[in-house]
N, C-alpha and C positions, 0 to 999 in steps of 0.2 A: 565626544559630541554625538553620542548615541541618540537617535530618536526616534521613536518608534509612534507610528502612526496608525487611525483604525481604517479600516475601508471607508464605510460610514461618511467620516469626516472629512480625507482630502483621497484624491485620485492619482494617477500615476504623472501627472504632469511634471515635474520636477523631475524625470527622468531624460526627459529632453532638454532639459538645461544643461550648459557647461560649465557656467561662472556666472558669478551675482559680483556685480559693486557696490559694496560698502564703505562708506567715506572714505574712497578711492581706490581699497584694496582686495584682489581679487580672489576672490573667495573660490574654491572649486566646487562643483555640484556631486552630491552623495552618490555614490554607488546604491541604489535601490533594488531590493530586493524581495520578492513574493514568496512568503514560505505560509505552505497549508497549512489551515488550522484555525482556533479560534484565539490562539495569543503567539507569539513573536518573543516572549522574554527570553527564553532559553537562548535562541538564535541570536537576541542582544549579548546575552553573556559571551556566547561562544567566540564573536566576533568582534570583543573588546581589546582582546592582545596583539590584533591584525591594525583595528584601528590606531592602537597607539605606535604599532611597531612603523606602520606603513604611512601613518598620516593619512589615510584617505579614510571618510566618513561611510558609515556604512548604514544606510536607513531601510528598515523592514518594515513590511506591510500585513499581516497575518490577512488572509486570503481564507475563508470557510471553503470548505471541499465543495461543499454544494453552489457554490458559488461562482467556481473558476470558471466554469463556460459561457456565461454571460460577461463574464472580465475578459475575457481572450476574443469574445465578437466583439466585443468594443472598443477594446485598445487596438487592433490589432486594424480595426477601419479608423482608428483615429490616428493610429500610430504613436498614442501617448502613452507607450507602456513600460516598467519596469527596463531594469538592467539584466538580472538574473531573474529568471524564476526555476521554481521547483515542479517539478511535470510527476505526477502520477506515472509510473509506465502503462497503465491503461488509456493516458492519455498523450503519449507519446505522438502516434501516429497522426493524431488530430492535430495540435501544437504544430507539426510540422506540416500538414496536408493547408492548413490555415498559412502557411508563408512566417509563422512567428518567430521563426526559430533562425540562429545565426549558423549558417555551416563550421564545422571547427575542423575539416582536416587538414587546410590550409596551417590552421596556428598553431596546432597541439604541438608542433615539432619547436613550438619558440616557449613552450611553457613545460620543460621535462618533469614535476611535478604529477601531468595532467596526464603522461604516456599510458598507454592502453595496457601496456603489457606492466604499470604498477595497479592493476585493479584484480579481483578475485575474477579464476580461470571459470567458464559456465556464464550462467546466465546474468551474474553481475557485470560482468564486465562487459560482455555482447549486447545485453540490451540497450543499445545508445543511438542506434542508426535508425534508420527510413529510407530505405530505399537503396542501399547502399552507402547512405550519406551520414557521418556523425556528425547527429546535433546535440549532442548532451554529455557530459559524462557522469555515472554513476556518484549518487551520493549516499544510499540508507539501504541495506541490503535486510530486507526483508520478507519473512517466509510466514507459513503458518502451520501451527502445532497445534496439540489436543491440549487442552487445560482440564486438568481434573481438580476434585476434593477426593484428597485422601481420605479424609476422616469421616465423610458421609457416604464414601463407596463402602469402605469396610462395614460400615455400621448396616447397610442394605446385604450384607454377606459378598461384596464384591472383593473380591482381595486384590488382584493388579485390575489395572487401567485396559479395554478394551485395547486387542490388537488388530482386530479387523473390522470390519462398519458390519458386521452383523452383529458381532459381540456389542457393539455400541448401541445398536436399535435395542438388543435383548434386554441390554446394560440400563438403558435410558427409560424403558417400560418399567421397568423396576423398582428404579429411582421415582417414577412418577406416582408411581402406587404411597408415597409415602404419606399423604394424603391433600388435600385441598388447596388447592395453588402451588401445588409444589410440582415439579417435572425435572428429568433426565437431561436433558440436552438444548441448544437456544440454538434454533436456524434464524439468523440475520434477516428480513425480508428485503433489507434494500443488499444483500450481497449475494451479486449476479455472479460473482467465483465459484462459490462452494456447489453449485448445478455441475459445474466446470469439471471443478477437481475432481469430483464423486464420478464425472463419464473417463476423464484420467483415469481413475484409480482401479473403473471395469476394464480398462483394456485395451479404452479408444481415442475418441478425441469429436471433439466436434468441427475439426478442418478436415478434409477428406485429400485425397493424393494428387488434385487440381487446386489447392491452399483456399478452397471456397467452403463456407460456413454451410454446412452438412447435421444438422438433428435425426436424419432418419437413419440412426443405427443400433445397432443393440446393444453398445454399451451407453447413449444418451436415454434411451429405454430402463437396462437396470438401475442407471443413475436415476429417474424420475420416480421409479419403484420404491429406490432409498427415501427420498428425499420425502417423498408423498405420502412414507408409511411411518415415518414419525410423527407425522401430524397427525395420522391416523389413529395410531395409537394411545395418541393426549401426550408423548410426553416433550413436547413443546409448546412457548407460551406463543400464543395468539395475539397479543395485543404486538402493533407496532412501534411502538412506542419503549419498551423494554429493555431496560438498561443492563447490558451485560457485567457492567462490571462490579454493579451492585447486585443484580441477581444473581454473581458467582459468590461475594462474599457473601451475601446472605444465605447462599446455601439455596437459593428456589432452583436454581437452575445449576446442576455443581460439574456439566459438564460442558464444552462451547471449542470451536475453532478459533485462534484468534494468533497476532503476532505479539512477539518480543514487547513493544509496549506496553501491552495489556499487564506483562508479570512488574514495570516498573509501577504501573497503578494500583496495583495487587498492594503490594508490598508498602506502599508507602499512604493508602487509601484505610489498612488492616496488617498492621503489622505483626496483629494477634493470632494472626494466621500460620505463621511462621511455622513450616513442618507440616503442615495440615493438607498443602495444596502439592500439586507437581505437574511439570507438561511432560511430555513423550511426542513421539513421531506420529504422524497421521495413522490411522488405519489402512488398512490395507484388505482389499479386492486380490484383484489381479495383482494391483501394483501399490503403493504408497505412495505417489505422487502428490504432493503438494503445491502450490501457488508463489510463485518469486513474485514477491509485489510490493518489492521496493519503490523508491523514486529518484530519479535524477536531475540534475541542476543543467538548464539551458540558457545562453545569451541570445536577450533581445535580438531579432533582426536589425532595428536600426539604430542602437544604441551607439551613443558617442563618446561611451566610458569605456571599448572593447578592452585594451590596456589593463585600466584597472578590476574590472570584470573580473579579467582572465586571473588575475593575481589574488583575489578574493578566491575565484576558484581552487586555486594551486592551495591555500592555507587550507581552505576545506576539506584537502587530500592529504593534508600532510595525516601521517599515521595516531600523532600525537592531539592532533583537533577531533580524528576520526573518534579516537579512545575515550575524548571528553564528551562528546555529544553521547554515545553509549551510556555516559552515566548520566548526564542530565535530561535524556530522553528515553531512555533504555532501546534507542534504534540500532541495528548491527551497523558495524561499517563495511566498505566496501574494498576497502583496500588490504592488499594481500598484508605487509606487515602486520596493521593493526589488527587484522582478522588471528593474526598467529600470535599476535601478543602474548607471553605466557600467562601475563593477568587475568587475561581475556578468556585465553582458551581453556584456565583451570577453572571457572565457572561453568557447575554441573548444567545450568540453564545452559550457557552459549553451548555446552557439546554438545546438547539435545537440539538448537537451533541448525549445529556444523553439519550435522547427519544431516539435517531433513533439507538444509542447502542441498545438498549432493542428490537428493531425488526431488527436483523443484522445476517448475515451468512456468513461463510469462503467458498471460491471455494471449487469444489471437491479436496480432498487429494490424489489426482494420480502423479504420477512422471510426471515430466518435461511441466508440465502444460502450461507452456509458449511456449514450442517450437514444442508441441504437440497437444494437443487438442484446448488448445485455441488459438494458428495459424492455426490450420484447421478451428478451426470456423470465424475469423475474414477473413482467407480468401474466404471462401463461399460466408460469407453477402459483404464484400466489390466489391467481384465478381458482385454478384447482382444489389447496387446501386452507381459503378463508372464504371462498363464496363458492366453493359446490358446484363450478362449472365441468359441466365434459371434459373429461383430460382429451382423449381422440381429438375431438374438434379444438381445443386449446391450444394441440401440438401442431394440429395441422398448419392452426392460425399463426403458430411461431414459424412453424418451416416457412409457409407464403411471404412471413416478413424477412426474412432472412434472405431472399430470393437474390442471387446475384451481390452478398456481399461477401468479399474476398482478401487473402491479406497479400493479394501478387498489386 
């Protein structure tokens, strides 16, 4: 009795039902759940073997990303929200700062499934709390990697894949020269990470040793240097609008950061591809640090399905549901077994994902990080290499906005 519903069309209200009467007989109300994105099918498949196993209904809502924060101000004064939802880890802190989220250290100890100590060691497993307090636990262990074209680097005289981000600007000029709408490398303009990782990967960080949001240092400095001199260059496209996944198969763009889904899109978008393409680890600076930017699964504050919630959760953990979402989603999972599967780990992709786990960091944990800090800074730098504003004054305007946000 799957049913999948649009936003659009009906709202979270049915999450505050228990039971319907139907000529007399009492019906139980669905487990509701908000998974990002713009469809839900996958997550109907995934969780067809739980609903027959368990008998409890399981109704998904497919929630667009751009979306969610306007759905979490509003259920959350209505109280008419979801059972489960799926959090961003950049939106963690907000999720919780907002009161939406159900504290779980009380119960994990009645769902052994859900034990902290069966998730991957680092930052999958730890990223789940606020403040001390677990609200969430891990469900999609996600990093980000280089994507290349094999076959259009060799052909530029590239023969391996850039190993440091000077080799990539050098690499991506290159590429660009090959002529007329064609370019080296695709900076996201709505992803306020890769500023991030790039001041990572000089040496620093943008928190400083008081956990407050800090730009004036010289590795946010070399990071803007990167960032602003591929635009410089040309060999990034300009429009916003630019679809990455098409302007890797097509070749305009045959270089991009991006995660493990992206190569399930690859692959199943261009299978003519096959051989052609390959990721590797991030570049490297100072360091090669990359981005954990998974997302975790949290229960409603006032839901009155907690019970069956929890038990939806625990199938979601099991190793064997983790394995199948990997392949109908290409998202990693989170749990230590499935992570060591040998199915898993002999794919030359997942070993290329295993590394760049192991040097990987989560945003700062400050509230509203999206609509916040990381839109002040995307709008800064965008200011800078799409309308020719003063970097100086740009930056200054970012530090001023940043003023007093902190992740203590």
């Amino acid at each position: 009795m799957r049913r999948t519903i649009a936003v659009a069309l009906k709202g979270a209200a049915l999450a505050g039902l228990t039971a319907t009467l139907l000529g007399g007989t009492a019906i139980a109300a669905p487990v509701t759940v908000w998974i990002m994105g713009d469809s839900s099918a996958n997550f109907d498949q995934l969780v067809a073997p739980f609903e027959a196993e368990s008998g409890i209904d399981v109704e998904t809502v497919a929630v667009p990303w751009d979306a969610i924060d306007q759905k979490l101000t509003t259920s959350v004064a209505s109280g008419q929200g979801p059972d489960i939802v799926q959090i961003g880890l950049s939106k963690l802190r907000t999720f919780a700062d907002a009161g939406a989220l159900l504290p779980l250290d009380d119960l994990l100890g009645n769902y052994p499934g859900l034990a902290p100590e069966n998730f991957a060691d680092g930052v999958a497993g730890k990223a789940t709390a606020v403040a001390g307090q677990i609200v969430s636990v891990p469900w999609i262990s996600d990093t980000r990697v280089l994507f290349y074209r094999k076959d259009i680097l060799e052909g530029a005289g590239i023969a391996n894949p850039p190993a440091t981000w000077d080799e990539l600007r050098a690499a991506a000029k290159t590429l660009s020269e090959r002529g007329e709408g064609q370019y080296g490398y695709y900076v996201p303009q709505w992803d306020s990470a890769l500023p991030v990782v790039m001041t990572w990967d000089q040496g620093g960080d943008i928190v400083n040793a008081e956990g407050n949001i800090d730009f004036n240092t010289p590795a946010f400095a070399a990071a803007v240097d990167l960032y602003t001199g591929l635009h410089a260059d040309g060999s990034v496209p300009k429009n916003g609008d630019f679809d990455q996944t098409q302007g890797f198969i097509s070749g305009i763009a045959p270089m991009l950061v991006s995660g493990p889904y992206l190569a399930k899109a690859i692959a199943g978008a261009a299978p003519e591809l096959d051989g052609k393409w390959g990721i590797t680890t991030l570049p490297k600076a100072v360091t090669g640090t990359s981005l954990f930017a998974g997302s975790n699964l949290g229960v409603w504050f006032n839901t009155d399905q907690q019970d069956e919630s929890l038990k939806l959760l625990e199938f979601l953990s099991k190793p064997a549901t983790q394995l199948e979402w990997f392949k109908l989603n290409g998202e990693l999972p989170t749990v230590k077994a499935a992570l060591t599967d040998p199915a898993l780990a002999a794919d030359p992709l997942v070993q290329v994902y295993a590394a760049q786990l192991g040097d990987a960091k989560v945003l700062p944990m400050i509230s509203n990080w999206d609509g916040g800090v990381g839109s002040d800074l995307l709008k800064a730098l965008n200011s800078i290499v799409l309308a020719g504003a003063d970097r100086t004054q740009a930056l200054a305007d970012l530090s001023a906005a940043a003023e007093g946000q902190t992740i203590n």
